[in-house]
N, C-alpha and C positions, 0 to 999 in steps of 0.2 A: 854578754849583751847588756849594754848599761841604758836605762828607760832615761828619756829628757823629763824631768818634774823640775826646771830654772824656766822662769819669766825670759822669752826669747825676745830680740832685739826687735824694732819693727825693719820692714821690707824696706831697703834702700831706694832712693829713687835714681830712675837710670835716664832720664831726661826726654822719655820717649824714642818712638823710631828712629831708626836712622834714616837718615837722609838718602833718598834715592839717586844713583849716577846715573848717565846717559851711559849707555856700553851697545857695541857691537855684537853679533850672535856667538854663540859661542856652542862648542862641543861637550854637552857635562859629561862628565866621568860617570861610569854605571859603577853599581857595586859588582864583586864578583860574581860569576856568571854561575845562577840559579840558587842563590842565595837571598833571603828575605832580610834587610837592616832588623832588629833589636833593640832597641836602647834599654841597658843596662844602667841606674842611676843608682851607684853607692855612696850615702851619707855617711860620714867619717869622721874624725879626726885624732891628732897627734896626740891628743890628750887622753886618747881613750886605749886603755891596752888591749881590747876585746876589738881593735878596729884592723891592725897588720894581717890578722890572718883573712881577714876582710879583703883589702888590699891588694895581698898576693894570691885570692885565688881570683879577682877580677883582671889582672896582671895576666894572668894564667889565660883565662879566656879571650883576651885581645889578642894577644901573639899567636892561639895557638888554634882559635876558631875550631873545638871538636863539637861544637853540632851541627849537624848535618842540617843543610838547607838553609843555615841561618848565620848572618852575620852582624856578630857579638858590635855595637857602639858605645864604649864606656866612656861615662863619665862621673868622675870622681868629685863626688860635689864636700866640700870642707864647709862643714856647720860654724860656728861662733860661741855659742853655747858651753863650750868644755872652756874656751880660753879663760876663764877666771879659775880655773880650779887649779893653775898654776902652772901650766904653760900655753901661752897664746901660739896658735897656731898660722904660722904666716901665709897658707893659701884657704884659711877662713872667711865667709861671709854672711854677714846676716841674712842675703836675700837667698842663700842656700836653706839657712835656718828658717827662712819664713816657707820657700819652696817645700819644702820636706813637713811642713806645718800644714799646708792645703793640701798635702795629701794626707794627712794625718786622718782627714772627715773620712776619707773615704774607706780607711783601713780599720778593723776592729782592734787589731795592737797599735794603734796610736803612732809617735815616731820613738825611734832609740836609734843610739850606734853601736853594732854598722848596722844598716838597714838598705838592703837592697830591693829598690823600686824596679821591677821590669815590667814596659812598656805603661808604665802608668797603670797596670791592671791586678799587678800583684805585688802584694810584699813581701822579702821573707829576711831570716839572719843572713846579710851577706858571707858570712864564710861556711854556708851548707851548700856544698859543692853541688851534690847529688841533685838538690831539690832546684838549685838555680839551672843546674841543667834541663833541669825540669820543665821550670818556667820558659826558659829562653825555646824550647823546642816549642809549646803551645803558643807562645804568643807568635814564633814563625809560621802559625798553620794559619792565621787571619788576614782579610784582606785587608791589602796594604792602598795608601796615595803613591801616586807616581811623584817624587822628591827630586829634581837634578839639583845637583851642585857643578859649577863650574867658577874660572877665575878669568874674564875675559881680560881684563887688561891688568900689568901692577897695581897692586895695594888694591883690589876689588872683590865682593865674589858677590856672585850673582846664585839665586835659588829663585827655581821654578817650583809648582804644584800645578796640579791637576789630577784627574778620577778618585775623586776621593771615593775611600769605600762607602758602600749602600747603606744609609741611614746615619751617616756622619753629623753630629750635630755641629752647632757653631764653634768654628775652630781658629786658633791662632799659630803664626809660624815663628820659632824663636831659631836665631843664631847662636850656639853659642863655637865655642873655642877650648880646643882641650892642648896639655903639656905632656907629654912625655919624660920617662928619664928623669924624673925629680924624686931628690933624698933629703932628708934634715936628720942632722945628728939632733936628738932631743936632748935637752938640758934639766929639765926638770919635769916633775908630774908623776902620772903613772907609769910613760914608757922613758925615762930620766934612764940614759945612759945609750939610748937605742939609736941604731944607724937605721930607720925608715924610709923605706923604696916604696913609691905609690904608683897606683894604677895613673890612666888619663885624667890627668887634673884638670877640671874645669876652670878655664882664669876668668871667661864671661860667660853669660847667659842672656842674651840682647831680645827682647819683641823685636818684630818688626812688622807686626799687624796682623789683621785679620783675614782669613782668607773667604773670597768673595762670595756671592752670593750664585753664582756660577760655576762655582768649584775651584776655583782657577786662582793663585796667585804669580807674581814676579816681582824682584826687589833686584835691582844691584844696591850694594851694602859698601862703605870703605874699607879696608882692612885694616882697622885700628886697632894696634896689639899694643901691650906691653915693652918698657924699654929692657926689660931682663928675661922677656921669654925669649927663650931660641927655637929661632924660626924654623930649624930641619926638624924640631919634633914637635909643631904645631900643627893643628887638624882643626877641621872647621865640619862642624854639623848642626842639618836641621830637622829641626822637628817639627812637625805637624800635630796638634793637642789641642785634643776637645777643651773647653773653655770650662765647662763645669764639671762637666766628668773626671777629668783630668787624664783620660787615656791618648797615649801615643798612636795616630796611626796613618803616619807616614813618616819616614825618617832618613837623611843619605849623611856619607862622612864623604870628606876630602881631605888628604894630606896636603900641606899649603907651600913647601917646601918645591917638590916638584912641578906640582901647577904654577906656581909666580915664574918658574923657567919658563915653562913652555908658553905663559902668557910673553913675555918681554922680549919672544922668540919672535 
């Protein structure tokens, strides 16, 4: 487990909201049936050799979803932090580094890597299997916001909210976008020689405002990715996050690959 004690970069600015599209209604995709979303957030990176077995036991828990009642959303968020110490990490960001920072108030272990955040309510080592199973089963037993994701037309997706749970304070609903399927041979550092297989990598993390005074939001969004992410192992998930608390509680995934079919259909 390595502790962050480097001066971290400030939070990037993402140019606000995205712009809202006109869209027709659409069918969202539920999650599997009787299963509660999770978001699992592991801080990581290449640079740090205490972070693979990190990694692959979040790797572990997306494909293979063994708690009962709950369905595991990872993403893999790459800090910036380790990149001076001699190898820069190419799916690193500062605003992960700042993200993993505002939760830091909330946790008595401060941030380090790996550090797995779940549901914004607990922290622990990401690669303690046992205890993240742990996690991921209690924060399944709370009540959840109703989250749809759908993609009603090419290049869109649209997220709904509503019922939030009872006593929800002010909350914001962020986009982001996860990769599949990504490796770096590392060249230098601590894991200098290592072929690196990572969990869902986070490529964005987008606001897209607040959710209303009524309980209620809806955005349609563009679907503006990356010109090197491939699009079969792109997934799009949102979350629902108390604003000062920092807890998760509402949350959906969609694979983006099969929905932009059946949209263009």
């Amino acid at each position: 487990m390595k502790r962050n004690t480097l001066l971290l970069l400030p939070l990037l600015g993402l140019g606000g909201a995205a712009a809202l599209l006109a869209a027709r209604p659409a069918v969202p995709q539920a999650p599997p049936a009787g299963r509660v979303p999770v978001v699992v957030e592991l801080f990581t990176s290449e640079g740090c050799s205490s972070c693979p077995a990190a990694d692959a036991v979040l790797r572990e828990l997306e494909s293979t979803q063994p708690v009962p009642g709950a369905e595991v959303i990872a993403l893999g968020e790459h800090v910036d932090y380790w990149n001076r110490l001699g190898w820069p990490d190419p799916f690193s960001s500062a605003q992960f580094s700042a993200r993993q920072r505002a939760y830091a108030s909330h946790f008595a272990e401060g941030n380090y890597t790996p550090q797995a955040v779940v549901s914004g309510r607990a922290e622990l080592v990401g690669s303690r299997r046992p205890q993240l199973l742990h996690a991921v089963a209690e924060a399944a037993r709370l009540p959840q916001a109703t989250v749809a994701l759908s993609c009603p037309a090419p290049g869109a997706v649209q997220v709904r909210v509503s019922h939030l749970p009872p006593g929800t304070a002010a909350a914001e609903v962020l986009l982001a976008f996860t990769e599949t399927n990504l490796a770096t041979q590392v060249g230098r550092g601590e894991n200098a020689g290592r072929l690196l297989r990572h969990a869902a990598v986070a490529r964005a993390l987008r606001p897209l405002g607040p959710v209303g005074a009524d309980g209620t939001f809806a955005a349609t969004v563009p679907l503006a990715t990356g010109a090197s992410w491939q699009a079969k192992h792109l997934r799009a998930v949102a979350l629902v996050q108390e604003i000062d608390s920092r807890r998760i509680v509402g949350a959906a995934s969609l694979p983006l690959a099969a929905s932009q079919a059946t949209a263009a259909n």
